[in-house]
N, C-alpha and C positions, 0 to 999 in steps of 0.2 A: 763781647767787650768792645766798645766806643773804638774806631779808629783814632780819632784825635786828643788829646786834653784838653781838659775841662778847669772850670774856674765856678765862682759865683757872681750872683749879676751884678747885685749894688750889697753894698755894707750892713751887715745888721748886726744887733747887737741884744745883750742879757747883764742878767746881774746873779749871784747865788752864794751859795756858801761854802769857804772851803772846807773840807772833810776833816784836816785835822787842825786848821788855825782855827775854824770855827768865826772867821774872818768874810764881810762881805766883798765879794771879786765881781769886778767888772770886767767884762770880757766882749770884744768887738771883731769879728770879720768882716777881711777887707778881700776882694778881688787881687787874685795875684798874677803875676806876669809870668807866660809860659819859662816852663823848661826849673822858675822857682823852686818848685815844691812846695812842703808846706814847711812857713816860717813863723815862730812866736815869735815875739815884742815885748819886752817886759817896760810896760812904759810908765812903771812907779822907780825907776833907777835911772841914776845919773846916768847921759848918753844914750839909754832907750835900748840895750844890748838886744842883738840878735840870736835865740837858739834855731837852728835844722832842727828840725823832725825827723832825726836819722840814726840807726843805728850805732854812729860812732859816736853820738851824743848821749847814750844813755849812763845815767850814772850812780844808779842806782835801783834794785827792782824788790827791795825787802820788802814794802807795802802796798808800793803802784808804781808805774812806769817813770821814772825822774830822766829829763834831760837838762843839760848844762851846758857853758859854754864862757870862758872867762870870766868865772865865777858868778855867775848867773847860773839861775834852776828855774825850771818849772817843772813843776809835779802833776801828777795823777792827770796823765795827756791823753791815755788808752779810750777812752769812751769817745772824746769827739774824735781823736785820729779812726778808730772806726768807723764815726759817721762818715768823714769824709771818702775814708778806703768803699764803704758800701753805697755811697752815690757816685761813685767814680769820677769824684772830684780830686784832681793834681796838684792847684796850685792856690796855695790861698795864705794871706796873711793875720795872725791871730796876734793884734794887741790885746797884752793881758794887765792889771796891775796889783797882781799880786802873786805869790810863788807858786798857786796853788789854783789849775781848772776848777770852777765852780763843781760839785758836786752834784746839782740839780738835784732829782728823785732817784738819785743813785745808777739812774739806765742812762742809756744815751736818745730818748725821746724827747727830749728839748729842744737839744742840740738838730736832730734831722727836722723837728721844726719850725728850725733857723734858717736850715741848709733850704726849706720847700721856699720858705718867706721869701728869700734873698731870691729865690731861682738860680739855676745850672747853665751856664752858659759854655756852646764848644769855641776851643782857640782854635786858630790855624794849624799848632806844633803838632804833629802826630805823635801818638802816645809812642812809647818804650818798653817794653815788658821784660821783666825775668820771665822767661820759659823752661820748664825742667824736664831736662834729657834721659834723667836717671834715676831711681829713689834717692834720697837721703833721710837717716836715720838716726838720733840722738835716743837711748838709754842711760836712764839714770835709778836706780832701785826697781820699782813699778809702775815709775813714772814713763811716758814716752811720747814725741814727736817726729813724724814722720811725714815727709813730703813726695809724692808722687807726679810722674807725668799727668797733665790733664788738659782738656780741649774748654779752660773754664777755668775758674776760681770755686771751688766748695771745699766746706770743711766736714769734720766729721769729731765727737767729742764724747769721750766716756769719763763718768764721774764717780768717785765709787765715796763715799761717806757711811762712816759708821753712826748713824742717826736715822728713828724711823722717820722721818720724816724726809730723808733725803733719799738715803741710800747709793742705788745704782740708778744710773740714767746717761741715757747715750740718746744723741741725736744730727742730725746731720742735713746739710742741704746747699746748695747751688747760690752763690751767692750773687744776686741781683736786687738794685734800688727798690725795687717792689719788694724781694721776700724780706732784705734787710731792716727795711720801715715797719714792715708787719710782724715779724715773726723775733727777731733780734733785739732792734731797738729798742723795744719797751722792755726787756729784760733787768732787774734789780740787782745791783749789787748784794752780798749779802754776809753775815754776819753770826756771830753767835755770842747770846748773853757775856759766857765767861769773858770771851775775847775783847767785847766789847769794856766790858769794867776791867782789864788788865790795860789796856791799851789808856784809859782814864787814868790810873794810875802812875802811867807814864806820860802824860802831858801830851798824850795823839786825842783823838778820836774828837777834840772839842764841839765838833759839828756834827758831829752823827747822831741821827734819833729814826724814829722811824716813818721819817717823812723821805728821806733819801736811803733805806735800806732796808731789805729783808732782814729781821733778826728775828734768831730761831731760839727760843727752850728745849728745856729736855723734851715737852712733849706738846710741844702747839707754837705756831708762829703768833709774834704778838701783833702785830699789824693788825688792825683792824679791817681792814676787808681782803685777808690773805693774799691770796698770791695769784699774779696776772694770768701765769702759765700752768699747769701741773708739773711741765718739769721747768720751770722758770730758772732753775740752778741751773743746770747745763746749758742755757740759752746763754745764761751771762755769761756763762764762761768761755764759750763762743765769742762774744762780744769781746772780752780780753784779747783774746787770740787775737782779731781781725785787728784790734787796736796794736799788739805788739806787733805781727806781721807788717803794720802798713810802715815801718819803721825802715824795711826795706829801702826805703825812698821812689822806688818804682810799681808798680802794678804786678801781681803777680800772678802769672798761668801755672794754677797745679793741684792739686788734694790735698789738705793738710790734714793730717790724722793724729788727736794728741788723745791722751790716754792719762787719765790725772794729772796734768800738766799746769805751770802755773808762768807770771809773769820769769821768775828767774831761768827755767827749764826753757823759755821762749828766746830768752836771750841768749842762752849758752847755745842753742839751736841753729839765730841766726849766725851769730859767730862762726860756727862750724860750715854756716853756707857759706859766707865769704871766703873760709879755708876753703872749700870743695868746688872751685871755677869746671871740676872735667865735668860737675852733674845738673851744671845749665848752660845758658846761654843766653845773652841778650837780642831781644828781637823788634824790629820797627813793625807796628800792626798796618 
């Protein structure tokens, strides 16, 4: 891990769709000033409100990650906050002007093709890390999240689905801007027929088709040219993690091991790490 923090070089910018207004979002990164973090912009509302990308900001995790902040939101934040967590970018400013991160092709492969465009630039400020001193461990039914000492950042992820197509699948790896870019990023959100025509039903899903996600039938994925990964499920769901982890606000040295886990279980997870100050510590790299 980088001694210092990191920023982007010059501004760049996209346009896509959001997933459930079905609305098109313009979205712009700008270089941020050390020690920031990372900041949305909601610059379709009066005043131009500031959200943190921080755990105490989240405010919702039914369908994707929601942060808020005096009555401002922005939704479905988890794919580019992973981008940035997986290039071990700190400090960056995201004007957005609409409630809702574009949805791209449903992975965060856009997005890291922003982050290359723009280039990585190092600050002065030396980075800050959570470091973990001790496990920590969140059970919930057969769900589970578990954090470990570690000389690094890797995850580790079991997925079990009742569908042949899915099934079980675990995977695991070392999390760096190279494996991140290759092995992650292009990972697909993903879905399934019912879900999809219920969530219709209910005035979500406006934007979703299978240009931005894996949707699966009873017995064949309908995408036309299947699926990037074999186990392309479990990669995204990596992808979640790293995106609800980087919520932390800091960098974090440790193992994450989650076990059918979702946005909600990730939240109630970090919580429990804020409760638990004896099983880390913060550390200057």
């Amino acid at each position: 891990m980088n001694k210092y923090q990191h920023t982007i070089a010059t501004p760049v910018s996209c346009e896509g769709i959001g997933l459930h207004s079905g609305k098109t979002v313009h979205l712009t990164l700008k270089p941020g000033q050390p020690n920031q973090g990372i900041i949305f912009v909601r610059t379709d509302l009066p005043g131009k409100p500031n959200i943190s990308a921080i755990f105490q900001r989240v405010v919702d995790t039914s369908l994707a990650t929601v942060l808020g902040s005096e009555g401002a939101i922005v939704s479905t934040t988890e794919h580019l906050m992973a981008s940035f967590t997986g290039f071990g970018i700190d400090n960056v400013t995201v004007e957005i002007d609409a409630y809702e991160v574009p949805i791209m092709d449903g992975s965060a492969a856009a997005f890291a093709d922003l982050i290359k465009t723009s280039g990585i630039v190092a600050q002065e400020n030396p980075k800050i890390v959570f470091m973990m001193k001790e496990p920590l461990e969140v059970v919930q039914g057969d769900k589970r999240v578990r954090l470990e000492p570690y000389d690094g950042f890797k995850i580790s992820c079991t997925i079990e689905f009742q569908h042949p197509l899915i099934g079980h699948q675990n995977f695991e790896l070392d999390i760096t801007p190279e494996e991140f870019a290759s092995e992650i990023a292009p990972a697909r959100t993903f879905g399934f027929v019912h879900e999809l025509e219920m969530m219709r039903n209910f005035g979500l899903a406006k934007g979703g088709s299978l240009d931005n996600a894996i949707v699966v039938d009873k017995d064949k994925i309908l995408n036309e040219n299947g699926l990037r990964f074999n186990d392309e499920f479990v990669r995204h769901k990596i992808l979640d993690c790293i995106g609800d982890f980087s919520l932390l606000g800091m960098p974090l040295c440790g193992h994450i091991m989650i076990h059918k886990s979702g946005h909600a279980l990730h939240h109630l997870f970090l919580e429990t790490f804020f409760s638990r100050k004896d099983c880390w510590k913060t550390e200057t790299l």
